[in-house]
C-alpha positions as CSV (number, residue, x, y, z in Angstrom):
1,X,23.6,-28.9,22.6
2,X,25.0,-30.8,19.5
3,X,28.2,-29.8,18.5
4,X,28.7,-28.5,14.9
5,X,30.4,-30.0,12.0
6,X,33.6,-27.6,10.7
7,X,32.7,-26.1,7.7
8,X,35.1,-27.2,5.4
9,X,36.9,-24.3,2.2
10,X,34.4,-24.4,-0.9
11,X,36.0,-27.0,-3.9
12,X,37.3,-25.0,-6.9
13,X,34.6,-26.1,-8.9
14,X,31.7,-24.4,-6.1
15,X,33.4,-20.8,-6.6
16,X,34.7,-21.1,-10.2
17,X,30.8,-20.8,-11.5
18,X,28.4,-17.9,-10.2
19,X,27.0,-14.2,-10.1
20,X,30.3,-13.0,-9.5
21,X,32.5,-14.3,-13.0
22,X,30.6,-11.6,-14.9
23,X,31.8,-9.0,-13.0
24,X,35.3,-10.4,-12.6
25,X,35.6,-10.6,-16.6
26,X,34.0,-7.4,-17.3
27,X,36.8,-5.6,-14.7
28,X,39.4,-7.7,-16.4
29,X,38.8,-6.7,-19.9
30,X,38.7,-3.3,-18.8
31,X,42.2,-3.5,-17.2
32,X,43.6,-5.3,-20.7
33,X,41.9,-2.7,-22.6
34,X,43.6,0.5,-20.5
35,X,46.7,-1.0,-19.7
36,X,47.2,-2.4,-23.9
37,X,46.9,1.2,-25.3
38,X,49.0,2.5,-22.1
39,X,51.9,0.5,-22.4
40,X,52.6,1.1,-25.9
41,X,52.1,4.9,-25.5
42,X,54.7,4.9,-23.0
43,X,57.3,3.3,-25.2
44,X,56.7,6.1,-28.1
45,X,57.9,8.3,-24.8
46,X,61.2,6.1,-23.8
47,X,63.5,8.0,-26.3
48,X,62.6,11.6,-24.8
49,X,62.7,10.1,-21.2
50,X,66.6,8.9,-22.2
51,X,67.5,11.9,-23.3
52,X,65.7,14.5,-21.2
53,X,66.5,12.7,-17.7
54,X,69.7,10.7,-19.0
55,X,68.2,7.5,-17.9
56,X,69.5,4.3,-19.4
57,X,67.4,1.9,-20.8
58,X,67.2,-0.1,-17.7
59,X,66.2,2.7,-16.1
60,X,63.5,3.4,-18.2
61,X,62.3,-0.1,-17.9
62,X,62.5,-0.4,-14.5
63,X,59.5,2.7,-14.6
């Protein structure tokens, strides 16, 4: 029985192009597109979190 070569990792360049960057760049436009409108609705909130939970701004950003 002949003995088998190791397969060897695929090159950048073999996984960069294929049926699965169309996918991969519709999910990531639809994370930019929720997480934009998200993270500047939650900074029109930081003033009411400060003063309602006396959090410093720190605080607030940590969250």
């Amino acid at each position: 029985m002949p003995r088998e070569k190791p397969r060897r990792a695929p090159a950048l360049a073999d996984i960069s192009t294929g049926p699965h960057i169309g996918p991969c760049a519709a999910g990531l436009a639809a994370t930019a597109i929720s997480f934009g409108p998200g993270r500047m609705g939650f900074g029109l909130f930081v003033p009411e979190f400060n003063a309602t939970f006396a959090m410093s701004d720190t605080a607030v950003g940590l969250i």
